[in-house]
C-alpha positions as CSV (number, residue, x, y, z in Angstrom):
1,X,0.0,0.0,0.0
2,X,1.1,3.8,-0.5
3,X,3.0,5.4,2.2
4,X,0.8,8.5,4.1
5,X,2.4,11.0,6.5
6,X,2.0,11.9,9.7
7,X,0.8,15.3,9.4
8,X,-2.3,13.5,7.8
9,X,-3.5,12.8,11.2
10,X,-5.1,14.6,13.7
11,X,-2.4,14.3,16.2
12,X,-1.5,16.6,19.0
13,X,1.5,18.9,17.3
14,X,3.4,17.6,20.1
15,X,3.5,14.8,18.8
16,X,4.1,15.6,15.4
17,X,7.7,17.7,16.5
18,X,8.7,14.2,18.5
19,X,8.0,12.2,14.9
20,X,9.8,15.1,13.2
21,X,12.8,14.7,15.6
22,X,12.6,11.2,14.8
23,X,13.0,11.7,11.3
24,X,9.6,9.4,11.3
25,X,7.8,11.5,8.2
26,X,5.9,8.3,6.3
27,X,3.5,5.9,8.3
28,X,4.1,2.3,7.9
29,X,1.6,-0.1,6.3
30,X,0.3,-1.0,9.7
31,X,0.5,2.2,11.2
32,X,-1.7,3.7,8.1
33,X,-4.3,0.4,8.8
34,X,-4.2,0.8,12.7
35,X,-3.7,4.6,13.3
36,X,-7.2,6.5,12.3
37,X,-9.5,3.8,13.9
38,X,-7.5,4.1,16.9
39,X,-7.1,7.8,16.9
40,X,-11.2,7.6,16.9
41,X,-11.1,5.1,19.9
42,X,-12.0,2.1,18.3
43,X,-10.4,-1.6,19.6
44,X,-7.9,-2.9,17.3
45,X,-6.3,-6.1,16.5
46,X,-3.0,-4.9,15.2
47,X,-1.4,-7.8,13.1
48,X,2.2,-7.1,11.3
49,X,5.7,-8.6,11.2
50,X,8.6,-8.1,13.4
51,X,9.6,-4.8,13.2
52,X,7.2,-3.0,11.0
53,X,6.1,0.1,13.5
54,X,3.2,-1.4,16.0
55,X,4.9,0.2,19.3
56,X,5.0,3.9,17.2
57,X,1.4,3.3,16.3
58,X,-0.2,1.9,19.9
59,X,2.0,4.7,21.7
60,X,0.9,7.2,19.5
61,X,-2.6,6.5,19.7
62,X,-2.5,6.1,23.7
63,X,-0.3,9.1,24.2
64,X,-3.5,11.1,22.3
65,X,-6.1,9.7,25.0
66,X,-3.7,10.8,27.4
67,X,-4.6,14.1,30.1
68,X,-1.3,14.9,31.5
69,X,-3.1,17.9,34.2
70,X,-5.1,14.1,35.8
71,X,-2.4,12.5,37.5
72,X,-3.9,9.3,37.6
73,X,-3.0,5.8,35.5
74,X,-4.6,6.5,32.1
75,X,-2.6,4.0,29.8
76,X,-1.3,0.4,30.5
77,X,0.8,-2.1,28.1
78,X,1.3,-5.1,28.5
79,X,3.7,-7.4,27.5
80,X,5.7,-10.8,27.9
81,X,9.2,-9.9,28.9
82,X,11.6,-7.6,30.7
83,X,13.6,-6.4,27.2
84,X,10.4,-6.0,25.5
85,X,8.6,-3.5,28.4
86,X,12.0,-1.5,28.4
87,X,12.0,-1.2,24.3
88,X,8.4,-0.1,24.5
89,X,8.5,2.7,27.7
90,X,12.2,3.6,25.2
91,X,10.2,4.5,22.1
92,X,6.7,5.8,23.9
93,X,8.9,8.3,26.2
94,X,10.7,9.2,22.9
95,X,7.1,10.1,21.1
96,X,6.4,11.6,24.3
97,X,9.1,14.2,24.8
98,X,7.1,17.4,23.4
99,X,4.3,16.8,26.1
100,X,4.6,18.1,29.4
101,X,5.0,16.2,32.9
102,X,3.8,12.8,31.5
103,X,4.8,10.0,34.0
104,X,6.3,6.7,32.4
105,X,6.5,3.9,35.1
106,X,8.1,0.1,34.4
107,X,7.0,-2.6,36.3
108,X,8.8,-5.9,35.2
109,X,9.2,-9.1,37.4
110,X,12.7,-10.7,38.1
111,X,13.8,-7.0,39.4
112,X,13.1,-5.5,43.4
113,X,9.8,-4.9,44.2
114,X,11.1,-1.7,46.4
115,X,12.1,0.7,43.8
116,X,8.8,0.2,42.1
117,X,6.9,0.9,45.2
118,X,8.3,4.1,45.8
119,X,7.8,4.8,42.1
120,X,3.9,4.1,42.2
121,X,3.9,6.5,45.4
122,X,2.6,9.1,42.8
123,X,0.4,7.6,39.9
124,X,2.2,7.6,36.7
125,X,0.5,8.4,33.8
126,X,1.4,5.5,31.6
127,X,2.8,1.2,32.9
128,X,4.6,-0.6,30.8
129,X,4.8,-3.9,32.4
130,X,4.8,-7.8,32.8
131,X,1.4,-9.7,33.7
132,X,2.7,-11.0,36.8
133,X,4.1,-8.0,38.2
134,X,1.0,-5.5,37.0
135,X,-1.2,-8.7,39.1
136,X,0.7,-8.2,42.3
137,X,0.7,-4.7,42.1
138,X,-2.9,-4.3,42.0
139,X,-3.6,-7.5,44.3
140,X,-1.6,-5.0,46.8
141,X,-3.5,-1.8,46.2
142,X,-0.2,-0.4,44.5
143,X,-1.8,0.1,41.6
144,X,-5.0,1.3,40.6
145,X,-6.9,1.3,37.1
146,X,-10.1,3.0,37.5
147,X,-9.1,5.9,35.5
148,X,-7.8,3.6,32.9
149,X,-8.5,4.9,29.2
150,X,-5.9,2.6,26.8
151,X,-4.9,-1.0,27.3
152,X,-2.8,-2.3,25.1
153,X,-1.4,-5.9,25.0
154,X,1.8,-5.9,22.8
155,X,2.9,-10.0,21.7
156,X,-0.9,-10.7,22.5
157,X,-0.6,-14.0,21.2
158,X,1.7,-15.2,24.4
159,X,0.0,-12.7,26.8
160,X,-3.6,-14.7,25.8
161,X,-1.6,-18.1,25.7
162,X,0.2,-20.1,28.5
163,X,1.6,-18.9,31.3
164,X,0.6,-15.4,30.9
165,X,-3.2,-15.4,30.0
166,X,-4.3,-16.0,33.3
167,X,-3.1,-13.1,34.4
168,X,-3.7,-11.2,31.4
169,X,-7.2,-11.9,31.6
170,X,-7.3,-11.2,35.5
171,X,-6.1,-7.6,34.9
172,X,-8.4,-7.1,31.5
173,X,-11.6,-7.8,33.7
174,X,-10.1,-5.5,36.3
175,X,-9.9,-2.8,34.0
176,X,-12.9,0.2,33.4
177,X,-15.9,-1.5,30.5
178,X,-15.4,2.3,28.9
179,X,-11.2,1.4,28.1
180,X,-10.5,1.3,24.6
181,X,-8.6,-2.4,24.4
182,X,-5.3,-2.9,21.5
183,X,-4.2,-6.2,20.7
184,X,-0.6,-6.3,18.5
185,X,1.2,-9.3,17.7
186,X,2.9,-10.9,14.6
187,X,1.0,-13.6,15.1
188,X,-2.6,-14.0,15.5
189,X,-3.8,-17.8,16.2
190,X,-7.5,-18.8,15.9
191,X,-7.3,-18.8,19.7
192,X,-6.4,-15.5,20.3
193,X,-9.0,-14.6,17.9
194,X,-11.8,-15.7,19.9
195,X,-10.6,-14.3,23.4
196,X,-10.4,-11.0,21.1
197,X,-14.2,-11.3,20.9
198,X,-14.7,-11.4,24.7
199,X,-12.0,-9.3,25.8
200,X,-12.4,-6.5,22.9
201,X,-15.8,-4.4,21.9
202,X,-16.2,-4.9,17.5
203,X,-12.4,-4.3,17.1
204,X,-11.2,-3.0,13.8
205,X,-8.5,-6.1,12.4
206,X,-5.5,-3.9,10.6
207,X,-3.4,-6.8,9.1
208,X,-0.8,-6.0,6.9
209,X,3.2,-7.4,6.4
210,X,2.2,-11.0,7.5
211,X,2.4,-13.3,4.6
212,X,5.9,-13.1,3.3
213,X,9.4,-11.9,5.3
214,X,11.3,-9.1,4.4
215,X,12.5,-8.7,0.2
216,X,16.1,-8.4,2.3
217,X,16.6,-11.6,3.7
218,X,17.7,-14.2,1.6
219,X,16.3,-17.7,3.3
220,X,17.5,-21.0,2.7
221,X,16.5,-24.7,3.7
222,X,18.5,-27.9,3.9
223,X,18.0,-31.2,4.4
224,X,20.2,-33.0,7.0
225,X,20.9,-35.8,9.1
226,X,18.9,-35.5,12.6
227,X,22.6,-36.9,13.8
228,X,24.6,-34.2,12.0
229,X,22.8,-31.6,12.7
230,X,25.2,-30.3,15.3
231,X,27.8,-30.3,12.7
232,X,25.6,-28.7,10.2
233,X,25.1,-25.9,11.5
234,X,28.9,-25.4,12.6
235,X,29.5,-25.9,8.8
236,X,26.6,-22.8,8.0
237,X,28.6,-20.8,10.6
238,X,31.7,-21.2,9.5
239,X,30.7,-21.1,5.7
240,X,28.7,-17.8,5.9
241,X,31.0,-16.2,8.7
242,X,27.8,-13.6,10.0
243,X,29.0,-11.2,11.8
244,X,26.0,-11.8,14.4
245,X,23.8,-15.2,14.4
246,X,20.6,-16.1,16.6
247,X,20.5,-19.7,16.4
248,X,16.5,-20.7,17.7
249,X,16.2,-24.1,19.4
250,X,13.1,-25.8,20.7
251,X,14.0,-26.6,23.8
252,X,16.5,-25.5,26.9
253,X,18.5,-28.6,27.0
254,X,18.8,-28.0,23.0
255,X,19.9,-24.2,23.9
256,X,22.5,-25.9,26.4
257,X,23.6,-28.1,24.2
258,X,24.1,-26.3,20.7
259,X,25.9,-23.4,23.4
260,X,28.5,-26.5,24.6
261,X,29.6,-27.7,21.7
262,X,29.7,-24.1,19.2
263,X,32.0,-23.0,22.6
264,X,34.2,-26.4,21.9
265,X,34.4,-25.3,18.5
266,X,35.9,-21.8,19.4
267,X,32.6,-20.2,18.5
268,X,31.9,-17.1,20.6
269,X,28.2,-18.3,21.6
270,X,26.1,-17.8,24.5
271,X,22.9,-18.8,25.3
272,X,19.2,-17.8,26.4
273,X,16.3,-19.8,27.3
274,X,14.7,-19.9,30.8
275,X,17.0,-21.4,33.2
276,X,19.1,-18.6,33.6
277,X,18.5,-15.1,36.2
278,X,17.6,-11.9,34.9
279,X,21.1,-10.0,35.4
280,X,22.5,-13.0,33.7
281,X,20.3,-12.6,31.1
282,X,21.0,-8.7,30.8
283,X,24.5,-9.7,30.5
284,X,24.0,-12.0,28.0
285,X,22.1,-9.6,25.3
286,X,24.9,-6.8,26.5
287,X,27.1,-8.8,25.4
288,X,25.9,-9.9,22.4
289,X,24.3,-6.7,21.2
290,X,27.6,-5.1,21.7
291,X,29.9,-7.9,19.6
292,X,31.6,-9.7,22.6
293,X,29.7,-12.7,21.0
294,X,28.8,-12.9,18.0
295,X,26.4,-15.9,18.5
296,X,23.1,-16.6,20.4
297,X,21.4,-19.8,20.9
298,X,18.0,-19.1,22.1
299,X,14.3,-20.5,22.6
300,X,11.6,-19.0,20.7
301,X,10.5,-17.9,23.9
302,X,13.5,-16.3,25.4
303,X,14.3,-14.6,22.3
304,X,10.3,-12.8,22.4
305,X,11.3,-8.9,22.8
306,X,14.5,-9.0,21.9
307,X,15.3,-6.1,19.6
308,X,18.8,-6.8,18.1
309,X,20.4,-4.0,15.5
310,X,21.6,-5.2,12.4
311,X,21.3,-8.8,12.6
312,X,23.1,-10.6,10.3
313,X,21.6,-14.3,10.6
314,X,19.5,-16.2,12.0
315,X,19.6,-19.9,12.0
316,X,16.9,-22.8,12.6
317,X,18.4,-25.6,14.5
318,X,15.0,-27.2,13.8
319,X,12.0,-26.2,12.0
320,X,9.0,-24.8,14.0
321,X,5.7,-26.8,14.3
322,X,4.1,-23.4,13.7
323,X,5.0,-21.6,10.4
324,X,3.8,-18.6,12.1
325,X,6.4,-18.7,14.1
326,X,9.0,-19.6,11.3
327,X,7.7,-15.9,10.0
328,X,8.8,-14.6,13.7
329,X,12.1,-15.7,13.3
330,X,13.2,-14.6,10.3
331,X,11.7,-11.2,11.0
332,X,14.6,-10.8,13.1
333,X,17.0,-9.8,10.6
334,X,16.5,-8.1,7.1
335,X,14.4,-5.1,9.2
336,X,14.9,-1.4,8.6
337,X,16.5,-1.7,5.1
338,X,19.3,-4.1,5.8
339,X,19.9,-6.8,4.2
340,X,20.1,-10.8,6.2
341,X,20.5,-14.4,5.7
342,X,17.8,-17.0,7.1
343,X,19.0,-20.8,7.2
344,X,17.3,-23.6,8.2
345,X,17.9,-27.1,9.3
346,X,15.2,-29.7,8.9
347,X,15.3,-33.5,8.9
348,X,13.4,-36.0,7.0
349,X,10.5,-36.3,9.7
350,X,10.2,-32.4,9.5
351,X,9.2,-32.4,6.0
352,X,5.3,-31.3,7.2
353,X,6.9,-28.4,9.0
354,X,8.6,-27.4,5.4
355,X,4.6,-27.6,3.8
356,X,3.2,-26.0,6.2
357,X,6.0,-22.6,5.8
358,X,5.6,-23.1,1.8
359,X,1.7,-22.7,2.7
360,X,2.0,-19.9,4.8
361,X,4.5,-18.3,3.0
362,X,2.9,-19.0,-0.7
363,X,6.6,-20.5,-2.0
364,X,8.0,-23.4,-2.8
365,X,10.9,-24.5,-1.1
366,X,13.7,-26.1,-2.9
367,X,16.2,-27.9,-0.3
368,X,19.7,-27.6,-0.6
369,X,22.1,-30.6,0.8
370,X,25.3,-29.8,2.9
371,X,28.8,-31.6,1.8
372,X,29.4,-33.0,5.6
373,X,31.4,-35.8,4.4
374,X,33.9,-33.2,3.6
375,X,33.1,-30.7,5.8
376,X,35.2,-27.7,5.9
377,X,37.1,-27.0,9.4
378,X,35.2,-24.9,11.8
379,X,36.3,-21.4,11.3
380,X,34.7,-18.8,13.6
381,X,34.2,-15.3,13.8
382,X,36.2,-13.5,16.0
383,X,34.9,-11.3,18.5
384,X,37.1,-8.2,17.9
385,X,35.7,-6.6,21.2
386,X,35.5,-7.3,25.3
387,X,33.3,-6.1,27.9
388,X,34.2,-4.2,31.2
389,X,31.4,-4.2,34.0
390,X,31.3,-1.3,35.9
391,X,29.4,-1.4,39.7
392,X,27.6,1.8,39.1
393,X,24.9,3.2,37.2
394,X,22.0,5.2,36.9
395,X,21.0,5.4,40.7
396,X,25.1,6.9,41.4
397,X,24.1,9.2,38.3
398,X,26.4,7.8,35.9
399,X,26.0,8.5,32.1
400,X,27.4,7.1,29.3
401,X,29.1,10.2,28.8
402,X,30.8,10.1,32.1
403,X,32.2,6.9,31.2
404,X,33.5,7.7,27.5
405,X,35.1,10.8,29.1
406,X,37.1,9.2,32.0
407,X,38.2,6.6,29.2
408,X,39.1,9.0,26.3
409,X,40.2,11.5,28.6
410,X,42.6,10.2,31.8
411,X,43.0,6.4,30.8
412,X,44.2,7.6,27.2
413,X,41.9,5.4,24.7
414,X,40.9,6.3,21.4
415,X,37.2,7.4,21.6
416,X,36.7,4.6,18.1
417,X,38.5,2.3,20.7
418,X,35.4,2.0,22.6
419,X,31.7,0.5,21.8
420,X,28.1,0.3,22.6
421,X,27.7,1.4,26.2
422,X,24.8,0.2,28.0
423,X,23.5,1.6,32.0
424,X,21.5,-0.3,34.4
425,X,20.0,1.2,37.7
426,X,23.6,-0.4,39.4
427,X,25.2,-1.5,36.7
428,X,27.8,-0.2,33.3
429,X,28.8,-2.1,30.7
430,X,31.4,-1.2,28.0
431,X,32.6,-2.7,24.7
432,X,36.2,-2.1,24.6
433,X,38.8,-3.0,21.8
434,X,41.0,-6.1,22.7
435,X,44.0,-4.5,21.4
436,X,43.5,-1.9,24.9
437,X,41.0,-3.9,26.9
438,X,43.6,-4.4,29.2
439,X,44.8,-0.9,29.5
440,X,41.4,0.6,29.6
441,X,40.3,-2.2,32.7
442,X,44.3,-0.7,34.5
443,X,43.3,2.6,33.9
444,X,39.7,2.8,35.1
445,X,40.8,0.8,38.4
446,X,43.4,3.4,39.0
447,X,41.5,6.2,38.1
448,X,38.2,7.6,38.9
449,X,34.8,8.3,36.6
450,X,32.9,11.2,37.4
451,X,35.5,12.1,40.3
452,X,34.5,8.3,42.0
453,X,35.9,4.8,42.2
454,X,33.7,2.3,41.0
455,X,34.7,-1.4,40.9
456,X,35.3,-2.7,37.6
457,X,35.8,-6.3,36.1
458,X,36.1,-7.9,33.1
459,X,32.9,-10.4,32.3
460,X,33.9,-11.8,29.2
């Protein structure tokens, strides 16, 4: 369909300097489809690939219901992980820079309860937050919805499935009859669909982006011995050489296992699924995100929310039962412009799995076979870069900046010497160069940031 701008709307002009600032000028196909009914305050079932716009068009739609003189909580999103409800409250506090004293609170689970009492002492204006967490909070009186106007729930497919619809459901029916209800997801099964029918009043279905991947990524499938399979996809990584890889498995113990032996190899893996705690898991995306590791071995679970720059690959250990999500993954690379490789392993009982994906997908898949008889020695990417940890963070009122300036300015390292820099509430990480990883870890030990010491470590 044919690109529309902003200014076509009737948003607040608030708004329309933060999309200017963003250099966000043409709509995307789903946020031409979702916008308008939602601007009128219609429900919507918001349906769309991996990174095609949804969180600019919910946010922009609740930030217009929004009265920021009513200090009360008027919007709530929620969503199925930690990384996710930090991505989201990121982009709606970006759309929401123009507009005065608007209140933006988090509330995930795996962190301290504490912090986010004393943050819900004063009603924000917007949560972005996990089922669980939102639950206890209003089980608790912590949190109160009366005055609600927007709920949105972003992944709605595993918010209204599993482990989260319980919940989900819990805090829908505790929510005012007059809130306007958003359901976004990639994937919409027939499930979801009818909970969409009791949970939503005649929503308007904007669906757009859904039936084919991304023109930029080149996908591939081949055939393979179930008892290779470990060595086929060493033999895809070391024959492609992507600079960054998410490798999905089915399972944990797969996860585990595919992270062992790529590590044997000399791969520079880690791994997601989850078995592991939620600082480990910070570290782990830090890590990768930042090229420390330039592979990641994850579930389709763990890997929900993840929003990786410039993914280069991603990789099917095994095919998916459901082609939806076969769409899901490979709409983690080829986004925003840039170009990516999809590869696939599938054995011969998986050969339904390939129908189904040529179904969904309207293709038909030609399989490739992989020479392992000869196989060529495993040959990994390097990781060119290490990561320093350092115990302080937002709550001592360290920046980024602070950091870049006690390293490029006392400790004496290049300012292209150093990488992606990431803050926590108590914690700093830092990509440095190999080649003065160690002088950079000497330097900042000796020295001080921001006129403090601050333990710092290696985690690599």
């Amino acid at each position: 369909m044919s690109t529309r701008p902003f200014t076509d709307l009737a948003l607040n002009p608030a708004l329309l300097q933060a999309l200017a600032w963003l250099n966000y000028t043409q709509m995307t196909p789903i946020q031409a489809l979702s916008l308008p009914p939602m601007l009128e305050g219609r429900d919507v079932i918001g349906h769309a690939r991996t990174g095609s716009g949804k969180t600019a068009a919910y946010g922009l739609a609740l930030l217009s219901r929004l009265d920021p003189a009513l200090p009360r909580t008027q919007a709530l999103v929620l969503c199925p992980t930690r990384e996710l409800a930090d991505q989201i409250s990121k982009e709606i506090r970006r759309l929401a820079r123009g507009l005065p004293n608007i209140k933006l609170t988090v509330l995930s689970g795996g962190i301290a309860l504490r912090p986010q009492l004393a943050s819900l002492e004063h009603d924000p204006h917007i949560v972005v937050g996990m089922a669980g967490r939102i639950q206890e909070h209003l089980e608790q009186g912590t949190l109160k919805l009366q005055d609600l106007k927007v709920l949105v729930l972003d992944e709605a497919d595993r918010m209204l499935d599993g482990d989260f619809e319980a919940a989900s459901r819990a805090i829908v029916e505790q929510a005012p009859a007059s809130r306007q209800t958003l359901f976004f997801s990639a994937t919409f099964p027939d499930a979801v669909r009818v909970l969409s029918r009791r949970l939503q009043k005649d929503p308007v279905e904007a669906s757009t982006d859904t039936a084919a991947v991304s023109p930029e990524v080149q996908q591939t499938f081949y055939e393979i011995d179930p008892l290779k399979r470990l060595d086929a996809l060493a033999h895809l990584l070391s024959s492609h050489r992507p600079e960054s890889a998410l490798v999905f498995c089915h399972t944990r113990k797969d996860a585990q296992e595919v992270e062992a032996d790529l590590a044997r190899r000399g791969f520079a893996v880690l791994a997601l699924h989850g078995d592991i705690e939620q600082r480990e898991r910070d570290e782990v995306l830090v890590r990768f995100a930042n090229g420390s590791y330039r592979v990641l071995v994850a579930t389709d679970v763990a890997a929900r929310g993840l929003d990786i720059k410039n993914l280069a690959a991603v990789i099917s250990y095994e095919l998916p039962l459901d082609p939806d999500l076969h769409v899901h993954r490979v709409g983690r690379t080829g986004r925003a412009g840039q170009s990516g490789i999809a590869l696939h392993l599938f054995s011969a009982r998986e050969h339904s799995r390939v129908a189904a994906i040529e179904a969904r997908l309207g293709i038909e898949i030609a399989a490739q076979k992989l020479p392992l008889s000869s196989r060529t020695q495993d040959r990994p990417v390097a990781a060119t870069v290490v990561t320093l940890c350092i115990d302080g963070g937002r709550s001592d009122k360290l920046r980024p900046g602070d950091l870049l300036g006690a390293l490029t300015g006392d400790a004496g390292i290049a300012k292209d010497a150093v990488g992606k820099i990431n803050t926590f509430d108590t914690r700093t990480y830092v990509a440095i160069d190999k080649s003065v990883a160690a002088l950079a870890l000497k330097r900042l030990r000796e020295g001080k940031i921001k006129g403090r010491n601050f333990r710092v470590r290696p985690i690599d």
